[in-house]
TIVEXBA-597677 format. One record per residue (C-alpha): residue number from 1; residue in one letter; chain; x, y, z. Coordinates in Angstrom, 1 decimal. Example, Ala and Ser with C-alpha at 12.3 -4.5 7.8 and 13.67 -1.06 7.14 Angstrom:
2
1/a/A/12.3/-4.5/7.8
2/s/A/13.7/-1.1/7.1
//
This chain:
426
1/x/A/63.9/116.7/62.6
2/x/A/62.4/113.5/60.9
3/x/A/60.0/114.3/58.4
4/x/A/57.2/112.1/60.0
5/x/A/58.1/113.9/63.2
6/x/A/57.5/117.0/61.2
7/x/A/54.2/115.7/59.7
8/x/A/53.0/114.5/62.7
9/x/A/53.4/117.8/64.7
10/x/A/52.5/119.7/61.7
11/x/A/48.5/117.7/61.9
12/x/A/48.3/117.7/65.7
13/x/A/48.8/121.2/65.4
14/x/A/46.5/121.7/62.3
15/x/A/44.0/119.7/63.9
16/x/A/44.3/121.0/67.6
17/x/A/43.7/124.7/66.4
18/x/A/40.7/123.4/64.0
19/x/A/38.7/121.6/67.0
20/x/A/39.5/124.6/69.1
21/x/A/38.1/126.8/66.7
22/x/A/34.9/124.5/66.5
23/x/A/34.8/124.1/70.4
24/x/A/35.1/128.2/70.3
25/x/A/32.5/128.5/67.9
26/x/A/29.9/125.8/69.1
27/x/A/30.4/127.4/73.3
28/x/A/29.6/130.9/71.6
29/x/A/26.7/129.9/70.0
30/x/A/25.2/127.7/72.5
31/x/A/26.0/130.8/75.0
32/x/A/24.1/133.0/72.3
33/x/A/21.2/130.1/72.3
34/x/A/21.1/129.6/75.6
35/x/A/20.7/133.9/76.2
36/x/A/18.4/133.9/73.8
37/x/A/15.8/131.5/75.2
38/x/A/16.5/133.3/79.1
39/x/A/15.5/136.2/77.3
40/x/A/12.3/135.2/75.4
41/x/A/11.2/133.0/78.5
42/x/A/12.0/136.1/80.8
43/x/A/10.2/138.6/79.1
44/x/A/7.3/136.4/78.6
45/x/A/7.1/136.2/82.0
46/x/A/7.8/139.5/82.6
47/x/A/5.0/140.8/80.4
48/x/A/2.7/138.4/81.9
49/x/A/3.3/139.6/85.6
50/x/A/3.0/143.3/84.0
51/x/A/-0.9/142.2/82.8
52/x/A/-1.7/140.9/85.6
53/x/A/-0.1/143.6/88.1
54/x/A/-2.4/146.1/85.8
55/x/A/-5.0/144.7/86.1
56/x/A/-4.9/144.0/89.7
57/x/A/-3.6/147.2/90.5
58/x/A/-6.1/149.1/88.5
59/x/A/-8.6/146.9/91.1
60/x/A/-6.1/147.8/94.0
61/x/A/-6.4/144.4/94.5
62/x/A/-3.1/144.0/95.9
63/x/A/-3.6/140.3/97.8
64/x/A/-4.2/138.8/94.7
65/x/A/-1.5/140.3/93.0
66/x/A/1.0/139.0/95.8
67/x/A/-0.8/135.8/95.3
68/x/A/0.2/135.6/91.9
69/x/A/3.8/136.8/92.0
70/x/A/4.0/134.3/94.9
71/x/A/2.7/131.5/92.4
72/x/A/4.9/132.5/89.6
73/x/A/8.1/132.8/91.8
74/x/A/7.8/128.9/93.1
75/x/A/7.2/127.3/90.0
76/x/A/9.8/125.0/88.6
77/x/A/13.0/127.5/86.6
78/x/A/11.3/130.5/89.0
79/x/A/13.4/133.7/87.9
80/x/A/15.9/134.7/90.7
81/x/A/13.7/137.1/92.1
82/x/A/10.2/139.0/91.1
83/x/A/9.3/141.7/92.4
84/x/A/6.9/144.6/91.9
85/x/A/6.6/147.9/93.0
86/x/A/4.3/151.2/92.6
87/x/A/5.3/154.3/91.1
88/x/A/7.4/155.6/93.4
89/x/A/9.7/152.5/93.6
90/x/A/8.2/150.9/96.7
91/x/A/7.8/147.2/96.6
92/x/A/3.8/146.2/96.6
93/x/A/4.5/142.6/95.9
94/x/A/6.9/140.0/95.9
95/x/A/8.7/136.7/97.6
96/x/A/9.6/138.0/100.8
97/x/A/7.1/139.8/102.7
98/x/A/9.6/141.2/104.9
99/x/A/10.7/143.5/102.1
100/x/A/7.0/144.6/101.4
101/x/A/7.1/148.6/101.6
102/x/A/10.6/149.2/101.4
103/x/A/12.2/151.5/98.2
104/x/A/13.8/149.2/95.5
105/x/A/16.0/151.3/94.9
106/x/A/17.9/151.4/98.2
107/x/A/17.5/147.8/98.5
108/x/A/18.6/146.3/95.4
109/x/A/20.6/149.1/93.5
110/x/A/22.1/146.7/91.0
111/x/A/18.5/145.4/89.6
112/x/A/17.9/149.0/88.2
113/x/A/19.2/148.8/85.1
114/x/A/17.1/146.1/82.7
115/x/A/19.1/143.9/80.5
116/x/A/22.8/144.3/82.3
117/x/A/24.2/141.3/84.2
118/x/A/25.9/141.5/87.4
119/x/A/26.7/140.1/91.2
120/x/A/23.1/141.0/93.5
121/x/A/22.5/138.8/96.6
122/x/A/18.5/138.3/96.5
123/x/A/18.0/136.5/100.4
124/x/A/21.5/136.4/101.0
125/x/A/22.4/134.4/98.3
126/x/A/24.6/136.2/95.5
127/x/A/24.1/135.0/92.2
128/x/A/25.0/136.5/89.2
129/x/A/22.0/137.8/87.4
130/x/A/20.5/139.4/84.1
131/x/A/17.7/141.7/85.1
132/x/A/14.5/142.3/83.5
133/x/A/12.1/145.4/84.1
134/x/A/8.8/146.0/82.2
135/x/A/6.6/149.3/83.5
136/x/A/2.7/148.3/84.1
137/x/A/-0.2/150.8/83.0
138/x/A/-3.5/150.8/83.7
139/x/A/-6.2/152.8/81.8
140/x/A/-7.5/156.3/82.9
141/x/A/-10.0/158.2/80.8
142/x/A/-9.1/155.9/78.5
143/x/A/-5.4/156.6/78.3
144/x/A/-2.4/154.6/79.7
145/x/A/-0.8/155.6/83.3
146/x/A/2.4/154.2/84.3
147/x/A/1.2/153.1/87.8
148/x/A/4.4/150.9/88.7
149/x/A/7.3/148.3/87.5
150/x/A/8.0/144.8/87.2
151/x/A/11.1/143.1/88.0
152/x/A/12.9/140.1/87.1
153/x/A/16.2/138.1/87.5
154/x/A/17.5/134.9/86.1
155/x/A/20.5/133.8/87.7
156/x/A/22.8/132.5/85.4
157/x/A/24.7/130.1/87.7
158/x/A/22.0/127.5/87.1
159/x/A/22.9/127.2/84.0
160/x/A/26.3/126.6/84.6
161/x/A/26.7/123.0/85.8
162/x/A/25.1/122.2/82.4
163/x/A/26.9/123.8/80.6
164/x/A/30.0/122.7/82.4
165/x/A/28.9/119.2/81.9
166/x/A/28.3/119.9/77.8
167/x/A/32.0/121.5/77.5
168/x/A/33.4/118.5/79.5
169/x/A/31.6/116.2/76.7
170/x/A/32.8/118.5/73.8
171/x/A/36.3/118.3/75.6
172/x/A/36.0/114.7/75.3
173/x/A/35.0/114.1/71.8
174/x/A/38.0/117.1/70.8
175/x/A/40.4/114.5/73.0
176/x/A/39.3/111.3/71.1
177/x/A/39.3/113.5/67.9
178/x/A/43.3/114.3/68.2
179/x/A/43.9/110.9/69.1
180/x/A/42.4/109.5/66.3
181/x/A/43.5/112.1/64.3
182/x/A/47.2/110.8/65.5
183/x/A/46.9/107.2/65.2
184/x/A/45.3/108.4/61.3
185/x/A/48.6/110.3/60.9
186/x/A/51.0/107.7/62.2
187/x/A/49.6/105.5/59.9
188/x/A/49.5/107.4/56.9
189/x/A/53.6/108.7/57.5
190/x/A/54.4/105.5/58.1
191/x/A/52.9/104.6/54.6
192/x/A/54.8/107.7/53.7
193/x/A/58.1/107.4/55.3
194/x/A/58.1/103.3/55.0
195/x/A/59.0/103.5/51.5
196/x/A/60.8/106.7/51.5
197/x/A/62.9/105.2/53.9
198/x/A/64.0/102.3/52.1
199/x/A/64.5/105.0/48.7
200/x/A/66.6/106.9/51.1
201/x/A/68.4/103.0/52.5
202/x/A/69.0/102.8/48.3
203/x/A/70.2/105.7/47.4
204/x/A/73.0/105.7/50.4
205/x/A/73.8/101.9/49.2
206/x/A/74.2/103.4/45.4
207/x/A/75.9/106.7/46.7
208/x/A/78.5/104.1/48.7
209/x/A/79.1/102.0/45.3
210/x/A/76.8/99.0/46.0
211/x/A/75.5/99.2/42.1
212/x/A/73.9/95.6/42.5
213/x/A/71.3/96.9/45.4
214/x/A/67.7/97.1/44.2
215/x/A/65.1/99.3/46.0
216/x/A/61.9/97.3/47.2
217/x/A/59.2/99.2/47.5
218/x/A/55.8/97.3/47.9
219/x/A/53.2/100.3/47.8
220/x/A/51.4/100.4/44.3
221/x/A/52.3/104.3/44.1
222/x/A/54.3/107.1/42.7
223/x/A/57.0/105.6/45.5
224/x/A/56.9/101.9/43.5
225/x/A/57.8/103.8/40.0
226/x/A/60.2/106.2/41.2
227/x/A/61.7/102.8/43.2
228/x/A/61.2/101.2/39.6
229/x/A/63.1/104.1/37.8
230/x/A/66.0/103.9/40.5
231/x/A/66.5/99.9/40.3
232/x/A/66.3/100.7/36.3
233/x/A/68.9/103.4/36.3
234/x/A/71.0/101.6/38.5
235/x/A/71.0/98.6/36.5
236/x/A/72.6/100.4/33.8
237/x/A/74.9/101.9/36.0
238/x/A/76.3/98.3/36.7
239/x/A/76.5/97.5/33.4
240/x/A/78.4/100.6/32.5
241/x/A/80.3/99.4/35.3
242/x/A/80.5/95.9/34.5
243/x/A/81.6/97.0/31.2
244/x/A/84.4/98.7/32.1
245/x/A/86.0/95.9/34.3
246/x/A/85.9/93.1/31.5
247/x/A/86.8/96.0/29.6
248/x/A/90.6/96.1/31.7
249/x/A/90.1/92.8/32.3
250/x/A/90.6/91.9/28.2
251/x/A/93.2/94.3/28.5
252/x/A/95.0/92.4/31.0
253/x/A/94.1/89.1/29.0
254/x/A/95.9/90.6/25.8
255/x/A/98.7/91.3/27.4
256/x/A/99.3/88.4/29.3
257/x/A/98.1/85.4/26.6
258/x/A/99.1/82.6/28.1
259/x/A/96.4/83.3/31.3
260/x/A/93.2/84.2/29.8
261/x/A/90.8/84.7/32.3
262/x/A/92.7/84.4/35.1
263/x/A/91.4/87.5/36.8
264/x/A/87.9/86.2/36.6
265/x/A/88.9/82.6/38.0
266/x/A/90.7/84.3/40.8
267/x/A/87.9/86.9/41.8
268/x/A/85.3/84.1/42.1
269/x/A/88.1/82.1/44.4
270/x/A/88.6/85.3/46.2
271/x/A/84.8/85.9/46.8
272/x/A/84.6/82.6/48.0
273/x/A/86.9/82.7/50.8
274/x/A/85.8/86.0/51.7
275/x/A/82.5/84.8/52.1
276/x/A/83.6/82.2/54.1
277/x/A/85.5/84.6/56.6
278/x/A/82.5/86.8/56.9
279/x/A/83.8/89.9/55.1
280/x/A/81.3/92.7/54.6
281/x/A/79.3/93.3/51.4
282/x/A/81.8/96.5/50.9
283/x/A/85.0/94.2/51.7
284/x/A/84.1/91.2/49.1
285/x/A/83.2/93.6/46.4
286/x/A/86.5/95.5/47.0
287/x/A/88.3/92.1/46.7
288/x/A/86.6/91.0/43.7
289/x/A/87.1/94.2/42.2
290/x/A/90.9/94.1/43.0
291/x/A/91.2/90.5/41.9
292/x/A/89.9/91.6/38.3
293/x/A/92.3/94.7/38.0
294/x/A/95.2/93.1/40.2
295/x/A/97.5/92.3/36.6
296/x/A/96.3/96.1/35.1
297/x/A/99.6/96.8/35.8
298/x/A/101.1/94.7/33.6
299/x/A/100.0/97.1/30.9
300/x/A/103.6/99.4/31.9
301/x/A/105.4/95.9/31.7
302/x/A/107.9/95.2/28.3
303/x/A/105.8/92.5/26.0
304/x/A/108.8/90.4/25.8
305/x/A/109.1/89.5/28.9
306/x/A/105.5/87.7/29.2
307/x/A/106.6/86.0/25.6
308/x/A/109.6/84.5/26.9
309/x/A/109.9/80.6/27.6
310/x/A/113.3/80.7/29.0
311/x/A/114.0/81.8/32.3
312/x/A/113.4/85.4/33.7
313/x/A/116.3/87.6/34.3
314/x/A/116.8/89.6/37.5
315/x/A/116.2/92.4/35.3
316/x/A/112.5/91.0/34.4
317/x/A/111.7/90.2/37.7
318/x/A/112.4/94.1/38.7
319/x/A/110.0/94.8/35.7
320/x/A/107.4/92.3/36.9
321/x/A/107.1/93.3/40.6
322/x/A/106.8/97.2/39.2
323/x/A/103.1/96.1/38.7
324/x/A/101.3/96.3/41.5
325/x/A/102.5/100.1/41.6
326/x/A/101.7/100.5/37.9
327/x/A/98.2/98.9/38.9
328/x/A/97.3/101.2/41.8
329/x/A/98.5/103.8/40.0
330/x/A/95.9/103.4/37.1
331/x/A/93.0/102.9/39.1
332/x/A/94.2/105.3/41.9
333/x/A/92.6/108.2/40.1
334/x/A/89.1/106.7/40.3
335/x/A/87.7/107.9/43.6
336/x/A/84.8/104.7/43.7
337/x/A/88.1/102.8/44.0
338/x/A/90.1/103.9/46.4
339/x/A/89.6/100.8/48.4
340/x/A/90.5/98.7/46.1
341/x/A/94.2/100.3/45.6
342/x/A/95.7/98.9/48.8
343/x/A/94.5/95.2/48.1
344/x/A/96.4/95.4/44.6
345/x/A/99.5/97.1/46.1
346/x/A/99.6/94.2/48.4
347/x/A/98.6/91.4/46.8
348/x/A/102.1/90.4/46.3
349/x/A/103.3/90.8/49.6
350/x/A/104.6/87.4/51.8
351/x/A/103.0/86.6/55.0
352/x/A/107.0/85.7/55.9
353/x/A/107.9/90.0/55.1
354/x/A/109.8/88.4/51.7
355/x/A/107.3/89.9/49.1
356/x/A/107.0/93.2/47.2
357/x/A/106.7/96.0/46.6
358/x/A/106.7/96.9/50.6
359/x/A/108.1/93.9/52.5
360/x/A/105.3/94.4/54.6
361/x/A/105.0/90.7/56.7
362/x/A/101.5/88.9/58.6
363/x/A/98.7/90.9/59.7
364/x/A/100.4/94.1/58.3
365/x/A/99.2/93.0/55.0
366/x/A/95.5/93.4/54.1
367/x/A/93.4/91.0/54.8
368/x/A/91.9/91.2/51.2
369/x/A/95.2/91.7/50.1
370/x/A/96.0/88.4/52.0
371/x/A/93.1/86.2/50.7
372/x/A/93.8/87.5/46.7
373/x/A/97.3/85.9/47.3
374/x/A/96.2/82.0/47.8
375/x/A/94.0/82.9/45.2
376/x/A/95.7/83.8/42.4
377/x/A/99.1/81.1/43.4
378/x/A/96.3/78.6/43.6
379/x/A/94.9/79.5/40.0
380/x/A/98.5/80.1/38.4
381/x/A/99.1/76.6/39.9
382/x/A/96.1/74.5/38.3
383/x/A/96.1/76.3/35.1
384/x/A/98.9/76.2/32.3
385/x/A/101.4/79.1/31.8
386/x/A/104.0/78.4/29.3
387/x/A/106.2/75.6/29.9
388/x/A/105.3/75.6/33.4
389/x/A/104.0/71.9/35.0
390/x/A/100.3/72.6/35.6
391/x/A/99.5/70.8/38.9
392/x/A/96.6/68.5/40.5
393/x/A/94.4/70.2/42.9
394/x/A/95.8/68.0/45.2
395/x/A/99.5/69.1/44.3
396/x/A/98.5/72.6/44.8
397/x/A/96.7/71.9/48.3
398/x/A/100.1/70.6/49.3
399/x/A/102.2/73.3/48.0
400/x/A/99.9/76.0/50.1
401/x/A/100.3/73.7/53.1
402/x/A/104.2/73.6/52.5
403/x/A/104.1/77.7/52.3
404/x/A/101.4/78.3/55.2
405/x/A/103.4/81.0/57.2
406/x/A/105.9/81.7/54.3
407/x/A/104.0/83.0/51.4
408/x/A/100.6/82.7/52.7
409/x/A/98.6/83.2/55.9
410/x/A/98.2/80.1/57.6
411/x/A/94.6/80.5/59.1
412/x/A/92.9/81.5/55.4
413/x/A/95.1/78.9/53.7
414/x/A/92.8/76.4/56.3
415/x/A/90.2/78.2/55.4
416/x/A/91.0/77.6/51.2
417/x/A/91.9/73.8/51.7
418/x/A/88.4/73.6/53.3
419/x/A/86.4/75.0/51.0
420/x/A/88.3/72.5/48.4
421/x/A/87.2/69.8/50.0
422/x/A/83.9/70.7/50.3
423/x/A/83.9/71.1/46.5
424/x/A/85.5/67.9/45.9
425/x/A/88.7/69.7/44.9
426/x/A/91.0/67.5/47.5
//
């Protein structure tokens, strides 16, 4: 998993179970608010419907106590029911006269027990409902009597469209909370993982050989330096590398005196026409690389033979196509290079099958392999070697025409001549 998949996950999560927790918290406490003000508002009523029951009851003044509890049960938020009764449980007052007389207790069982919460149908109608009971006392001799009971119920249910309607609002805000909270954290990875990305991009391009790559990085961060430190370390690492080449390359040169700098000359053609034919990135440095180190072989070839100015023997010639073996086999130990091995055992290969060291003929030869041949014939053509004629660029244009098919490949000759011209060369 991706680590902005990770992080993502990893704050919806975070942030899910931290609203949920606040959503928890906040229903609880408005739950605990909410009970708390039934309460307060109950029992105030409560005790007020005890004074007054006391006092009317102490008068036996009974209408005007069912005049009162009538009042107090039709005002606006009413409790679920009011009732009173005397002291031996029988309702005196309350909303429905029908019930006046009949024992409380066999009526309403459920509304016995002050404080508790439960199902009790009042007129048919269940709700579910916290009862409240407060005794009444009236004064005898100057000492209190219990004489009866008041009771109360709030039903609960009214309060639960409210409330229903407050938890769908919470539920709302959590909702746009985690969406924001996503589109927050998409942005931020992607501030993360945008330039970790393109350290990762850099690190595989290194890792694969591509020295010359540098890491861009446009965030003014710790992502910028490390990018910095990278491009910095690589650099070096192409020097090294760069180092080494013209290192073999004035090997080669020492050698064979009467070329210097022919392996550079022929990796800049080579590049050329490879960039021309639309090789890869990986494909033109493997050429330009092979083209630098394509002589190295020379280095197991006799020193008399490249000082001679009379002509080569059969003998010499066996000694002078050993080196594209002697070549690969120097460089075959350097694992970075193994691409480049091929193009130099090849390079001297005939498009016609007549070359060395494999005979191999057309597209069985590399197509590196195949371009690094015009090259280098068209660079030991124009440049002098010993008593050799050096030739116009126009003589060696016409002796790669006269060869297309027999030394070289016919297409990337084309190819060559055109890029010549271009250049002014023909």
């Amino acid at each position: 998993m991706k680590i902005k998949t990770q992080f993502l996950l990893s704050i919806i999560f975070v942030t899910a179970i931290a609203i949920a927790s606040a959503v928890y918290v906040s229903v609880n406490d408005m739950r605990r608010v909410l009970r708390h003000e039934i309460d307060s508002r109950m029992n105030y009523m409560v005790n007020s419907a005890r004074d007054a029951a006391g006092e009317d009851m102490a008068k036996n003044d009974i209408p005007s106590l069912e005049s009162y509890i009538t009042k107090e049960s039709s005002r606006t938020g009413a409790p679920a029911y009011l009732f009173v009764a005397d002291r031996y449980g029988n309702i005196i007052a309350g909303g429905n006269q029908k019930e006046r007389g009949a024992d409380i207790a066999s009526l309403y069982p459920a509304i016995m027990k002050p404080g508790e919460t439960g199902e009790i149908r009042i007129n048919g109608t269940a709700g579910d409902i916290i009862s409240y009971i407060a005794p009444v006392f009236i004064k005898e001799n100057g000492k209190d009597f219990e004489t009866g009971k008041v009771y109360a119920g709030y039903d609960k249910s009214r309060d639960e469209g409210p409330m229903e309607n407050m938890l769908i609002k919470i539920g709302s805000v959590a909702g746009g909370l985690i969406i924001v909270s996503i589109c927050l954290t998409v942005i931020i990875t992607g501030r993360i993982t945008t330039p970790l990305n393109r350290l990762l991009e850099g690190t595989q391009r290194i890792a694969a050989g591509d020295l010359k790559f540098k890491i861009k990085v446009r965030e003014k961060n710790e992502f910028q330096a490390l990018a910095n430190s990278f491009n910095q370390m690589t650099g070096k690492l192409n020097d090294y590398y760069e180092g080494i080449l013209n290192a073999f390359m004035i090997a080669v040169d020492t050698k064979n005196k009467y070329s210097p700098s022919h392996s550079m000359r022929v990796a800049r053609t080579a590049v050329k026409i490879g960039k021309a034919m639309n090789l890869g990135e990986r494909q033109l440095e493997n050429l330009r690389i092979a083209a630098i180190l394509m002589d190295i072989g020379n280095i197991g070839v006799q020193d008399n033979i490249f000082e001679k100015k009379e002509l080569l023997t059969a003998e010499d010639f066996i000694q002078i196509q050993r080196h594209p073996e002697i070549g690969a086999k120097i460089i075959r130990n350097i694992p970075d290079l193994n691409g480049v091995v091929p193009i130099i055992m090849e390079h001297h290969e005939r498009y016609d099958g007549m070359g060395y060291p494999g005979g191999l003929k057309g597209p069985d030869i590399m197509t590196e392999s195949r371009v690094l041949a015009i090259a280098d014939a068209y660079d030991a053509m124009i440049t002098e070697h010993g008593n050799r004629k050096v030739l116009t660029a126009q003589e060696a244009i016409n002796e790669l025409r006269e060869n297309r098919g027999k030394q070289f490949d016919p297409a990337i000759t084309e190819i060559f001549i055109g890029i010549l011209s271009g250049e002014g060369e023909a």
